[in-house]
C-alpha positions in Angstrom: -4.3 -19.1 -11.6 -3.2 -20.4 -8.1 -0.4 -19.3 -5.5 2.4 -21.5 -6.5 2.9 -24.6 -3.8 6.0 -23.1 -2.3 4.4 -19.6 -1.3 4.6 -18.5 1.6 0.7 -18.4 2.1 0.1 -21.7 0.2 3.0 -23.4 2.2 1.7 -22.6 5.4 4.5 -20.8 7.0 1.9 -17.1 7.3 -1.0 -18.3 7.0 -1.6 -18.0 10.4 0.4 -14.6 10.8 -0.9 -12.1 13.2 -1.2 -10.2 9.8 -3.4 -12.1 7.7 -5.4 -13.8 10.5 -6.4 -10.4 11.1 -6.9 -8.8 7.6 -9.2 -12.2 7.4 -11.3 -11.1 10.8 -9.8 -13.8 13.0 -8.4 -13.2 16.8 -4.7 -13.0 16.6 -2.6 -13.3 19.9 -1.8 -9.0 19.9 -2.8 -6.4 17.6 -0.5 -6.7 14.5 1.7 -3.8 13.6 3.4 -2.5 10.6 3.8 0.9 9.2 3.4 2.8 6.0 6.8 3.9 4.3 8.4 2.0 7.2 11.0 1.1 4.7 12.9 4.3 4.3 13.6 7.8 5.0 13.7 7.5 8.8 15.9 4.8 8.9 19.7 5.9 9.4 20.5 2.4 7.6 18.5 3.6 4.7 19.5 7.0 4.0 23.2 5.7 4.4 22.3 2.9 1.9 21.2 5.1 -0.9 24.0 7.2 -0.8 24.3 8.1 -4.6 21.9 6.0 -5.5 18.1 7.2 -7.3 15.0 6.4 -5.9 13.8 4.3 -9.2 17.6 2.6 -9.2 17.1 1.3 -6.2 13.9 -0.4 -6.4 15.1 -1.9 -9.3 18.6 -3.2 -8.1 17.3 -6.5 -6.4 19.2 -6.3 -3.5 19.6 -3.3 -2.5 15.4 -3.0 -2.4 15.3 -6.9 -0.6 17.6 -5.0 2.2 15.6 -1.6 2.4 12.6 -4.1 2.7 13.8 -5.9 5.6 15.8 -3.2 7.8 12.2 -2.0 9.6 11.4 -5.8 10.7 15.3 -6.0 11.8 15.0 -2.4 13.8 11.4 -2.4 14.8 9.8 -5.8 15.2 6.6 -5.0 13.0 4.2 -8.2 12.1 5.0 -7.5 8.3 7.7 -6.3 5.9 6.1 -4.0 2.9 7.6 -4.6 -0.4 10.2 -1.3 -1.2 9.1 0.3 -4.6 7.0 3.2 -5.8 3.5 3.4 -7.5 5.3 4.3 -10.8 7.8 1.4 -11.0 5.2 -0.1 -13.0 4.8 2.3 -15.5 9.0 2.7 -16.0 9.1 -0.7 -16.7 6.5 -0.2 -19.6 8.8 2.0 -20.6 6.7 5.6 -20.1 9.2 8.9 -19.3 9.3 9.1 -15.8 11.8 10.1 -12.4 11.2 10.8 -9.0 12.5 14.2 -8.0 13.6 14.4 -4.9 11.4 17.8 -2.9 8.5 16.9 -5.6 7.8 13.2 -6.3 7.3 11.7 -9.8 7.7 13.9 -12.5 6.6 12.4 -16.4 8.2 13.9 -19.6 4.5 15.1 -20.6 1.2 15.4 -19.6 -1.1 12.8 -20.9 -4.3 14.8 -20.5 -6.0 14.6 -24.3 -7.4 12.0 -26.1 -4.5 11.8 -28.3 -2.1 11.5 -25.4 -4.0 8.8 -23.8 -4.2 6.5 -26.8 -0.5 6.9 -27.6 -0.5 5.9 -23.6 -2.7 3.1 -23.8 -1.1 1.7 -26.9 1.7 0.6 -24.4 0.7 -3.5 -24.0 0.5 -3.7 -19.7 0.7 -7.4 -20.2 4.5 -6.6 -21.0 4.7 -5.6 -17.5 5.4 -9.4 -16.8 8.3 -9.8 -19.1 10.0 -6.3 -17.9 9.7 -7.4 -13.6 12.4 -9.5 -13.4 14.1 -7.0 -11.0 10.7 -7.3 -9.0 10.4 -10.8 -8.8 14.0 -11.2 -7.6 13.7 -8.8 -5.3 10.7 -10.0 -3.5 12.1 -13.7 -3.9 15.1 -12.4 -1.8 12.9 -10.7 0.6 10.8 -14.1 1.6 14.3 -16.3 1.6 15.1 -13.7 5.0 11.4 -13.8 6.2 11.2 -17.3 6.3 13.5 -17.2 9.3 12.1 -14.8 11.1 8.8 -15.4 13.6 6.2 -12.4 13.8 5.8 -13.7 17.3 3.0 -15.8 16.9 4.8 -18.9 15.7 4.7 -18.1 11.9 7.0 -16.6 9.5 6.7 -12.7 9.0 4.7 -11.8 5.9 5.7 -9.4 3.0 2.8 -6.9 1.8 3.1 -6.3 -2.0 1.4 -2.8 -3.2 -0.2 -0.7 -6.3 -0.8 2.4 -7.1 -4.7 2.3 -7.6 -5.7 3.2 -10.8 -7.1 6.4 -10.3 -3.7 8.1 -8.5 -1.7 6.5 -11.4 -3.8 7.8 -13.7 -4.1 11.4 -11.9 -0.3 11.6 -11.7 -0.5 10.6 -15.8 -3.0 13.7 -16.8 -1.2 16.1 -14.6 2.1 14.7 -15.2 3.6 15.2 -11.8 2.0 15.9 -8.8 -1.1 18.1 -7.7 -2.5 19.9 -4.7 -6.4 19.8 -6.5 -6.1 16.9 -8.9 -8.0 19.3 -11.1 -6.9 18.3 -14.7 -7.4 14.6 -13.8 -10.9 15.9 -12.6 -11.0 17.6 -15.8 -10.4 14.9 -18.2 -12.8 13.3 -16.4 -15.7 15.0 -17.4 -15.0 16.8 -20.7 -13.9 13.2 -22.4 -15.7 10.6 -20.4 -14.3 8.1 -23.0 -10.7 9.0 -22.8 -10.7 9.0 -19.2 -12.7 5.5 -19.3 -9.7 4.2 -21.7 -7.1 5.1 -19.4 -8.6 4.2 -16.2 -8.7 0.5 -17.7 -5.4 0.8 -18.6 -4.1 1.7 -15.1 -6.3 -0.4 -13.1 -4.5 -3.2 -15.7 -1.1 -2.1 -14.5 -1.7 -2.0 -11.3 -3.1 -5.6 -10.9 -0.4 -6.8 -12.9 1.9 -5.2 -10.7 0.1 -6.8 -7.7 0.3 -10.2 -9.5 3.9 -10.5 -10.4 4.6 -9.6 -6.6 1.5 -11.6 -4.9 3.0 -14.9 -7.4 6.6 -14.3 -6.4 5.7 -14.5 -2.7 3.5 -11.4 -0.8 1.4 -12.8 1.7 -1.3 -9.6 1.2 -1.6 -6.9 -1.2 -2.1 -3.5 -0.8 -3.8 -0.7 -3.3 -2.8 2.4 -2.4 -5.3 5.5 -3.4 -3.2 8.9 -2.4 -5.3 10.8 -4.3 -9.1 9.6 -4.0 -10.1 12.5 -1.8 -10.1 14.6 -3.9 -13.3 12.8 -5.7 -17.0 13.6 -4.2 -19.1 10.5 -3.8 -20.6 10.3 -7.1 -16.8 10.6 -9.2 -15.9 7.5 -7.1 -18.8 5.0 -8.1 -19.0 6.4 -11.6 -15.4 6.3 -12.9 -13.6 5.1 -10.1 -14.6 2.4 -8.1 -14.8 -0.4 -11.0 -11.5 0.1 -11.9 -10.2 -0.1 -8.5 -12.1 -3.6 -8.1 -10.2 -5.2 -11.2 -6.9 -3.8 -10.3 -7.0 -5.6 -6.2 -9.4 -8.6 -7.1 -6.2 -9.9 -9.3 -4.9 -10.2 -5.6 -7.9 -11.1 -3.8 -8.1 -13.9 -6.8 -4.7 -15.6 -5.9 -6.3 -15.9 -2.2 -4.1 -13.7 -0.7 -6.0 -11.0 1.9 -6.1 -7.6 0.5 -6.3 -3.9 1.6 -7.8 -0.4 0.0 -6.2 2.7 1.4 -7.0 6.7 0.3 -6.4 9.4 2.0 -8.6 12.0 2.6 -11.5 9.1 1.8 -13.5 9.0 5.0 -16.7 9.8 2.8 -15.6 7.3 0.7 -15.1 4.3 3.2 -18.2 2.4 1.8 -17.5 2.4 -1.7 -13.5 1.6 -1.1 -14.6 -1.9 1.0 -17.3 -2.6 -1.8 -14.6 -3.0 -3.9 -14.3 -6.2 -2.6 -11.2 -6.3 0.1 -10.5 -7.5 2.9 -9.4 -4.8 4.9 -9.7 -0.9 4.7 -7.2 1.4 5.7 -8.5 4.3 7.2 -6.6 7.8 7.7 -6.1 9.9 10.7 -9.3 11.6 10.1 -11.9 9.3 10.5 -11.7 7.5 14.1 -11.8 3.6 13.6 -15.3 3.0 15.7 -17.0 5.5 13.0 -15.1 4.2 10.1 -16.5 0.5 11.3 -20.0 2.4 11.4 -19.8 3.5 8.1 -18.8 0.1 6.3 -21.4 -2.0 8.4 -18.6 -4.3 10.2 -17.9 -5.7 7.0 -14.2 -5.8 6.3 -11.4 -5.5 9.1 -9.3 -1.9 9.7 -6.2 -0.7 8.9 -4.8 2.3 11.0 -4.8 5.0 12.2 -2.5 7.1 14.6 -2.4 10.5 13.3 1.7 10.4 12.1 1.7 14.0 14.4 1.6 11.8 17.4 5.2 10.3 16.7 6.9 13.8 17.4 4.5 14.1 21.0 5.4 13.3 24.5 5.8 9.5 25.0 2.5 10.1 27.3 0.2 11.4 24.9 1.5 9.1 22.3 0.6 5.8 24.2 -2.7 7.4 25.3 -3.5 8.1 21.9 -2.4 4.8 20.3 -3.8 2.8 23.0 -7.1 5.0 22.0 -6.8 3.5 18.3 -6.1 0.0 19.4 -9.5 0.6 21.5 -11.5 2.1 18.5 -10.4 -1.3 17.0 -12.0 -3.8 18.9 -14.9 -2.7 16.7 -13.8 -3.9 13.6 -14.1 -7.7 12.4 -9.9 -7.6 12.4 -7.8 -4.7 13.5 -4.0 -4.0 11.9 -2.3 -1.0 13.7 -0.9 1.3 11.3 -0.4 5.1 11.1 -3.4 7.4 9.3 -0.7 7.8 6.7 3.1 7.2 5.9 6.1 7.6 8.6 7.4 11.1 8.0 11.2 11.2 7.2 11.9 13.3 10.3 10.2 10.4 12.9 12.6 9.1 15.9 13.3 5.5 14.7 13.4 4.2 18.7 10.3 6.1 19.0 8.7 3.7 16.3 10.7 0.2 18.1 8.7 1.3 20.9 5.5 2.3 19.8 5.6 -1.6 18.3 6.0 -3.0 21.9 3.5 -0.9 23.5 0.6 -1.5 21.1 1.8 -5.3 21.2 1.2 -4.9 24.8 -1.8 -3.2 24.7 -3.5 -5.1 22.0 -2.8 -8.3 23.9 -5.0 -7.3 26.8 
């Protein structure tokens, strides 16, 4: 399977995107910018948009997620729009029992943390995912019409980032059935029934590629596989029940020939393993600083990051001292994309974010 002619990518119109020329290890004209959960909470337009509306409803009305996609490009100037969803969308549209609570995150109507539990799961055909994504396709189709017109600055159209859940954080949030501090019955599973855990690992890492497919085909630039809960695995847990899975779920992207990116949290240990998966980029988290993280995965694949999200609520001094630190650290890495070590917090001073943009636009240019 190929990007259709009229994609974005394939069409020539981001190809050449500060975004992707630096997710691919070129020399863009600045450092590219975009932010994770830049779409949402800390948006006055957002919050005011979802007035009575559910988290899951509104990724799933077209519209309204094409507008909460395209508000942080409007507001910020950022080098890419990220696609608006959540890491279970996937799995509601297969139909498993699931809501988003607001104070706790995804809740599921059970625990899925036996053997008997995960076949009933896995019985669920994730090939239906493509039938069921309508709302998806539509919404990202209405995303790249506004795109289109815009220019990232460099000449080329602004780029939309689809994103998955990686397998192992869906799967996690399956076992425990809402979310964990320890991950410890995921952990569990994993050892006491290495073949139940092995069964549901492929089917996440099937739903997630799917997931990355149907929004990669409809027309994101780059794909993005999102590991919240990885750190919570040692080295070996990772390369034995982890890391293969992870590889089939983003190399559906990395397939299409669209660039891709791994993300964890809490994964500096894990930094190797998370680029052998075969991406193009690794996002890195506050923790590790960017130089060390390029250590660590041999110069190999560009970086993502990594402003510690603490910085936002600083002094405009030591903010720009420390981003202009990360933009530095950067220069060491094949490709650089400025990002946060994690998501915007809902309580983050919009302007603050506008100009954060400029400044590391500035100071990547030098």
């Amino acid at each position: 399977m190929k990007l259709p002619d009229a994609h974005p990518l394939a069409a020539g119109r981001t190809d050449r995107s500060r975004l992707v020329t630096a997710l691919r290890g070129g020399a863009a004209d600045t450092v590219p910018v975009w932010f994770m959960r830049q779409a949402g909470r800390s948006l006055p337009e957002y919050r005011e948009l979802r007035v009575g509306t559910r988290m899951l409803d509104a990724c799933l009305e077209p519209e309204l997620a094409a507008e909460i996609t395209l508000q942080p490009v409007r507001r910020h100037g950022v080098d890419a729009a990220v696609f608006f969803s959540d890491i279970v969308v996937p799995l509601k549209l297969l139909g498993v029992d699931v809501e988003i609570q607001p104070g706790r995150g995804p809740v599921f109507g059970r625990r899925h943390d036996t053997a008997e539990a995960v076949a009933e799961l896995t019985a669920i055909d994730p090939d239906g995912l493509e039938a069921a994504s309508g709302p998806i396709v539509e919404a990202v189709q209405r995303t790249i019409a506004e795109l289109d017109r815009t220019d990232d600055g460099s000449g080329a159209a602004t780029p939309l980032i689809g994103f998955a859940g990686a397998p192992f954080t869906l799967a996690a949030y399956l076992v425990e059935g809402g979310p964990s501090k320890d991950h410890l019955a995921a952990r569990t599973l994993m050892h006491a029934d290495p073949g139940a855990w092995r069964a549901l690992m492929d089917w996440t890492s099937a739903v997630s590629g799917n997931f990355l497919r149907t929004q990669v085909l409809a027309g994101a630039s780059a794909a993005q596989l999102f590991d919240s809960w990885a750190g919570s695995l040692g080295l070996a847990d990772y390369g034995d029940f982890v890391q293969d899975a992870s590889a089939r779920a983003i190399g559906v992207a990395r397939d299409l020939g669209v660039p891709t990116i791994h993300f964890g949290v809490g994964t500096g240990e894990l930094l190797p393993q998370m680029a052998a998966v075969g991406v193009d980029a690794v996002g890195v988290d506050w923790r590790t600083p960017l130089d060390e993280a390029a250590r660590r995965t041999e110069g190999k694949v560009a970086l993502q990051g990594n402003l510690d999200p603490a910085y936002l609520a600083a002094p405009r001094a030591v903010l720009e001292a420390a981003a202009a630190d990360v933009v530095r650290r950067g220069r060491t890495a094949p490709g650089h994309v400025f990002n946060l070590g994690h998501g915007v917090p809902p309580s983050a001073d919009p302007g603050v974010l506008t100009d954060l943009v400029a400044f590391v636009h500035e100071a990547g240019a030098r």
